[in-house]
N, C-alpha and C positions, 0 to 999 in steps of 0.2 A: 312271443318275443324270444328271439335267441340271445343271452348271454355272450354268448361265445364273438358273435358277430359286432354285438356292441360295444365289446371291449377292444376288439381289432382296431377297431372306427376310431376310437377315443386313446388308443397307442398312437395311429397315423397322425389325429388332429394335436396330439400332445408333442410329437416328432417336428410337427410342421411348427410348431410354434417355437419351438427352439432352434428351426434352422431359420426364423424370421429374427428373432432374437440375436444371433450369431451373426446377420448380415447388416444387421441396425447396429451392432458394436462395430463390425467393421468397415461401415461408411461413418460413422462416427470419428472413427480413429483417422482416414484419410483427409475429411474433412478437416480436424483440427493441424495435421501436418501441412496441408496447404495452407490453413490461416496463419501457422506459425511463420511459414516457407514466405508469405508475402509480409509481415509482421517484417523478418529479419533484413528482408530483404533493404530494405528502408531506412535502416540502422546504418549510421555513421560511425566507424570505429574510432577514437581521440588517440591519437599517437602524436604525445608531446616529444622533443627534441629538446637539448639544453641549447639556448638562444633564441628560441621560436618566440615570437612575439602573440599575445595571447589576452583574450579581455575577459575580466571575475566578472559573477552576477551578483550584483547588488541585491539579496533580500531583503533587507532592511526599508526598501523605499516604500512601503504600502502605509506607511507613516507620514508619510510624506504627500501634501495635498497632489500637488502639480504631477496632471496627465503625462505629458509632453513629456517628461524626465526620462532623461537614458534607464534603465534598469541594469546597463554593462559599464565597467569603468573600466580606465587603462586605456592604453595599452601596457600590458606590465611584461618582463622578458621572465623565460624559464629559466632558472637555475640550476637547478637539480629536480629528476624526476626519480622518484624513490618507489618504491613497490608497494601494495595494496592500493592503487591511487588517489596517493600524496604527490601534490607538485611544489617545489620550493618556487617562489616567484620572487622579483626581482624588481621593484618600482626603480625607473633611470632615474628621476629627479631628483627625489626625495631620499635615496640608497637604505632605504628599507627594503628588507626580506622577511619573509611570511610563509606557511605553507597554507595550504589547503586542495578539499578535498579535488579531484579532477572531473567532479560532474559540474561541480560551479563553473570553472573557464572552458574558454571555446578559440580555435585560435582565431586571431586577426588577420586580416587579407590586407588591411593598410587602406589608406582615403582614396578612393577613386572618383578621378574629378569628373565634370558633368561632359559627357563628349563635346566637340567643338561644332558649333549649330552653321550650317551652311544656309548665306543669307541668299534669295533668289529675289531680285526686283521683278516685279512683271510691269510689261510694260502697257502702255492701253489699250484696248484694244478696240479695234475699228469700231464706229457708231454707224447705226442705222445699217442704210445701203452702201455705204462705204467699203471696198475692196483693193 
């Protein structure tokens, strides 16, 4: 046995494992910036407007038996939008103002009606050998 030779051996395979190492952190690393890159990609930024009309989410409803129940109320208008997001809201009806936070509201797009159904009669058509 030479020493000399199996210590070379055991430098190379000691070497080799830390440049497997070195390239398992850096597909590592790449990988999480793409999961991140699709992640953000997906994300809706909230940029409220004073007057933008806007619906709260109700948390409170899991108390509340019925399926079917909206979980967003409103529409309520923006008042004042203030920094760390806080939004001052505005009920029309009632002329109550509130704030809260800006993850709860989302805004409103407004009622869109059912499009208009184009009605086609058909007529009968021929029997048998009739042409």
């Amino acid at each position: 046995m030479d020493f000399t030779k199996v210590g070379i051996g055991r430098k190379l395979q000691l070497e080799e494992l830390e440049w497997l190492r070195i390239e398992a952190y850096q597909n590592a690393r790449i990988y999480k910036e793409k999961t991140k890159a699709f992640h953000d990609h997906y994300i809706h930024k909230k940029d409220f407007q004073e007057g933008d009309e806007v619906l709260l989410y109700n948390s409170r409803l899991r108390f509340i038996p019925r399926k079917l129940h909206s979980r967003w109320d409103g529409p309520f208008k923006v008042k004042e939008v203030k920094p760390y997001g806080v939004v001052e809201l505005f009920h029309p009806q009632s002329g109550a103002t509130f704030k809260v936070n800006s993850h709860r509201v989302k805004k409103y797009r407004g009622y869109k009606s059912p499009r208009e159904v184009e009605v086609f009669l058909l007529e009968d058509a021929p029997k048998g050998g009739e042409a």
